[in-house]
C-alpha positions in Angstrom: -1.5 216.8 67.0 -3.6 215.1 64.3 -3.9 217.2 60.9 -7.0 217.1 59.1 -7.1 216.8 55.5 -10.0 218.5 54.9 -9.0 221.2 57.0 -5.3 221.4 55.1 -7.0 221.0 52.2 -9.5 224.2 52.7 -6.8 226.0 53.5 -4.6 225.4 50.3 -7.7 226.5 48.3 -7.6 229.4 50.1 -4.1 230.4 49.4 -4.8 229.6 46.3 -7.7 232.2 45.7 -5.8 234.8 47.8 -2.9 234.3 45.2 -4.6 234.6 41.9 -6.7 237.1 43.6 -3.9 239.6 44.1 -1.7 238.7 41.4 -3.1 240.9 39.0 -1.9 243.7 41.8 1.1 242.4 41.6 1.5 242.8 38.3 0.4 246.0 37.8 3.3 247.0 40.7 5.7 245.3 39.0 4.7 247.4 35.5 4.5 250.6 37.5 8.3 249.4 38.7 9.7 248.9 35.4 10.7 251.4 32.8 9.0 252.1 29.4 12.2 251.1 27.2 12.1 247.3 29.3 8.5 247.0 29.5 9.0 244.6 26.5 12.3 243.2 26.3 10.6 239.6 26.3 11.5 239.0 29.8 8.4 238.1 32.3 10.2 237.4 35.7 8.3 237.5 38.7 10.2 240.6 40.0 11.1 244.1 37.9 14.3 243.2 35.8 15.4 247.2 36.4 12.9 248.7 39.2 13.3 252.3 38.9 10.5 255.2 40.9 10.4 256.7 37.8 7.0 256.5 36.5 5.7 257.3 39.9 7.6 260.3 39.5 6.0 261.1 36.1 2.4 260.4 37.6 3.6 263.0 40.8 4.9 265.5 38.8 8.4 265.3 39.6 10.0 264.1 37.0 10.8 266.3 33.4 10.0 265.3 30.1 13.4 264.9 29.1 13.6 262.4 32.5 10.6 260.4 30.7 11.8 260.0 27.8 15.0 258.9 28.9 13.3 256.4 30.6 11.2 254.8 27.5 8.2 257.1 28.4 6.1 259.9 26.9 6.1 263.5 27.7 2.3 263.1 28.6 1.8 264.5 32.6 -0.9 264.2 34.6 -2.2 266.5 37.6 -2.3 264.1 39.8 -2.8 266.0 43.3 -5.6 267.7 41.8 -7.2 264.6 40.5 -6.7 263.1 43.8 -8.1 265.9 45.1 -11.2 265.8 43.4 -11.9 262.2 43.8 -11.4 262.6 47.1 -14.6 265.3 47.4 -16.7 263.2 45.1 -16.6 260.2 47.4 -17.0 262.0 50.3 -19.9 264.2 49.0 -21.3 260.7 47.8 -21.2 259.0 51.2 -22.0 261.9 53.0 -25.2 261.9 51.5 -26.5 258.9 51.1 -25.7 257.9 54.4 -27.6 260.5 55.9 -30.8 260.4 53.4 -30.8 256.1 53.3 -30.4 256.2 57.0 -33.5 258.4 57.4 -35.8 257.1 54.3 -34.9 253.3 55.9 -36.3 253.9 59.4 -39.1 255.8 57.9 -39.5 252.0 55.8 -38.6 249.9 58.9 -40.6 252.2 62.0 -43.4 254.7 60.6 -46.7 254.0 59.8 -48.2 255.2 57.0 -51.1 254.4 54.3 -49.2 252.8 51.3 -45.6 252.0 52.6 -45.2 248.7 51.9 -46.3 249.0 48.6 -44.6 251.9 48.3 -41.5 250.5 49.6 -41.6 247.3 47.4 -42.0 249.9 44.1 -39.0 251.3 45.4 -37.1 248.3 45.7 -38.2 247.1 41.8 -36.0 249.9 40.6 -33.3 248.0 41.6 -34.0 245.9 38.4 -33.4 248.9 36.1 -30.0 248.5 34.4 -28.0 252.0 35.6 -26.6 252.4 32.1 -30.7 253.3 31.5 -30.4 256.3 33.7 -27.2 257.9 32.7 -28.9 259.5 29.0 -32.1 261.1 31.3 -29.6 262.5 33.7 -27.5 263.6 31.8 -30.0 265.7 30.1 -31.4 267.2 33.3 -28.0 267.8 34.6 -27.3 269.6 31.9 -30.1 271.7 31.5 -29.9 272.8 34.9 -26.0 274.0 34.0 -24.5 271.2 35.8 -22.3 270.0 33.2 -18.7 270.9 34.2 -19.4 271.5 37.6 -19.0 269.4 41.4 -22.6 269.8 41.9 -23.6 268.4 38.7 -20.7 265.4 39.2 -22.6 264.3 42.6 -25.9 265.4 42.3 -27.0 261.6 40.6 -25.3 260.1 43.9 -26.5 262.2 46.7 -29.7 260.9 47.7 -30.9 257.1 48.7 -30.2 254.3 46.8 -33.1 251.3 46.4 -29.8 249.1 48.1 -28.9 251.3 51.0 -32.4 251.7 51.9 -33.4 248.0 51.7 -29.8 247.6 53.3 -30.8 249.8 56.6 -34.2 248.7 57.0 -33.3 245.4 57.2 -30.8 246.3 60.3 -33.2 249.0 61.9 -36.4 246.4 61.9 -34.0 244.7 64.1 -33.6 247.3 66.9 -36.2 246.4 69.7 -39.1 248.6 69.3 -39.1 248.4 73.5 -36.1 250.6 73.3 -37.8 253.2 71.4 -40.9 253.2 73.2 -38.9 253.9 76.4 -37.2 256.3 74.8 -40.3 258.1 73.6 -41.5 257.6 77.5 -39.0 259.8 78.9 -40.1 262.8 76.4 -37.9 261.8 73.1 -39.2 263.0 69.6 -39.5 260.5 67.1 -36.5 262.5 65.4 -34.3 262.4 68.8 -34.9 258.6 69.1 -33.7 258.2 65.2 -30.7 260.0 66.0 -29.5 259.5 69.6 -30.5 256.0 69.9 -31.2 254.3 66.6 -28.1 255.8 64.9 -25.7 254.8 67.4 -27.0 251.0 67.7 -26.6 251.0 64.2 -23.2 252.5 63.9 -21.9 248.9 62.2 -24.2 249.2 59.1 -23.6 252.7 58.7 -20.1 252.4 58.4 -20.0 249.1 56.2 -22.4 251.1 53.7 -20.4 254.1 53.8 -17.4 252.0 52.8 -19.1 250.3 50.5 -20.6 253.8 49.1 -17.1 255.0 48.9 -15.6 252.2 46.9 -18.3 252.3 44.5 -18.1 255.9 43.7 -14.2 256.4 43.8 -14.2 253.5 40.7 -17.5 255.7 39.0 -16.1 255.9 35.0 -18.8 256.7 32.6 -20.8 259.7 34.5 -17.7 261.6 35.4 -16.3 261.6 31.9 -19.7 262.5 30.6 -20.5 265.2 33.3 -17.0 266.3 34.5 -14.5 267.1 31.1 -12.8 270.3 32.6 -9.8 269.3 34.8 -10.7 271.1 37.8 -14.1 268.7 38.6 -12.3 265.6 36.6 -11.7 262.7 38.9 -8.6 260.1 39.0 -10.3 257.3 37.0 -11.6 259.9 33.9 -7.9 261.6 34.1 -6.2 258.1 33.7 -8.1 257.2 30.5 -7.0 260.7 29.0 -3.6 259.8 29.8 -3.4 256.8 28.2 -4.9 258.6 25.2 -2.5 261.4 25.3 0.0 259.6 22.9 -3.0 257.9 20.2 0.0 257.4 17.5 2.7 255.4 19.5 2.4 252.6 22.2 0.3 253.2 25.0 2.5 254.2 28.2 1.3 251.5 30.1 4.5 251.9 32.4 3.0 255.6 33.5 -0.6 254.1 33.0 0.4 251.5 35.9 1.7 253.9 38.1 -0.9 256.1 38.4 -3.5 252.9 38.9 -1.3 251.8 42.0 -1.4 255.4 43.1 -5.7 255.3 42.9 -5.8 252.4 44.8 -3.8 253.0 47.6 -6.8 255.0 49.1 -9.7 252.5 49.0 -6.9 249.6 50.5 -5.8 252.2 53.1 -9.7 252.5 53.7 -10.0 248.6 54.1 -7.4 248.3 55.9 -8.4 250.5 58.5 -12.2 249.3 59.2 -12.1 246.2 57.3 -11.9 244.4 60.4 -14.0 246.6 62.7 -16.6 246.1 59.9 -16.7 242.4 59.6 -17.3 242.5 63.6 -19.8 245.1 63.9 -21.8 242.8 61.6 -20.9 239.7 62.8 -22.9 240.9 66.4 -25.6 243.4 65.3 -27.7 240.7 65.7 -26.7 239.4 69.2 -27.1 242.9 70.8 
């Protein structure tokens, strides 16, 4: 069989990208692997000189101080479960609503007739332009003087409703639904809200799940609301709780061995997530438009 260079050749920059890609996940493995007191011992091989589980341990909660510190660490600790916990309800809160709301603001966009939608739509789609960092001060100050500061409701309230991108991102998918189907639908007796739901949801299952993944990545990474809105531990969320951590000890080295650990921890969610619809998501798209 006759190789083709281009072909070989696409396919070594492709290697190439996956590897720098996920070297930096790598590396933060190999930190979380390797104790505080030979974190810098000058030696940079590819693989932990001494891998030890003891940071994860620290991170989990099942380690002592005195363990730490025999390892090189701190005594800092971190509730991870409950941080876990909480992140957990944030995204899902997140998703759950914006899902729902984009789905049904988009086919209002894509299917309804109205005086004004188009401009209204396209006035809707130029705050997209706003910077977000523009937003946070305004709600932030109606959060708070609602009494939201502190509390879940006040963590996920900016998040709930549609998003200029998830609406423009449905719409786009629903205008491509074949209004036939509908008007049979409507035919045989349907409402307007039974067509939405029993036959324009389902046809559109593929989008709906590749923005709810993307929903959910986005808001388990969210840094600079939580640690404005959420400061109390039992609303704070994994990425807030890690920065305290690392600030727990301001006068010595940062404990970048427990730091690590408690990153590779975060993460294994949104990779199990990929892993599992990845795939089924890339295909869903791939033939929304052939069916």
């Amino acid at each position: 069989m006759r190789k083709n260079p281009a072909r070989l050749l696409a396919w070594v920059g492709l290697l190439a990208a996956l590897a720098i890609t996920l070297f930096p996940f790598w590396w933060m493995l190999r930190t979380a692997l390797t104790g505080n007191a030979n974190l810098f011992n000058g030696s940079y091989s590819f693989l932990p000189d001494d891998p030890t589980p003891i940071n994860f341990e620290r991170v989990l909660g099942l380690a002592s101080p005195e363990e730490a510190r025999a390892a090189g660490g701190t005594a800092a600790s971190m509730d991870f479960w409950l941080y876990l916990r909480n992140s957990v309800l944030f995204a899902f809160a997140v998703v759950a609503g914006q899902v729902t709301f984009s789905a049904m603001a988009a086919y209002a966009f894509a299917r309804l007739r109205f005086r004004g939608r188009d401009v209204l739509f396209y006035l809707f789609l130029s705050t997209m332009m706003i910077p977000p960092i523009f937003t946070v001060l305004p709600n932030f100050v109606l959060i708070k003087s609602l009494g939201g500061v502190n509390t879940f409701w006040g963590l996920v309230a900016p998040y709930f409703f549609m998003t200029p991108f998830a609406v423009f991102f449905l719409r786009q998918f629903f205008l491509s639904v074949p209004g036939e189907i509908e008007e049979a639908a409507g035919l045989d007796g349907a409402s307007r809200w039974r067509i939405f739901w029993q036959v324009v949801v389902p046809m559109n299952r593929g989008p709906l799940l590749t923005l709810a993944v993307i929903t959910a990545v986005q808001t388990w990474n969210e840094f600079l609301w939580p640690l404005l809105i959420a400061k109390q531990e039992n609303v704070r969320v994994l990425t807030t709780a890690m920065a305290i951590f690392q600030q727990q000890t301001p006068n010595a080295t940062p404990d970048w061995a427990g730091l690590m650990a408690g990153a590779t921890l975060a993460v294994l969610p949104v990779l199990l997530l990929l892993i599992l619809f990845g795939r089924r998501l890339v295909d869903s798209i791939r033939f929304t438009g052939i069916k």
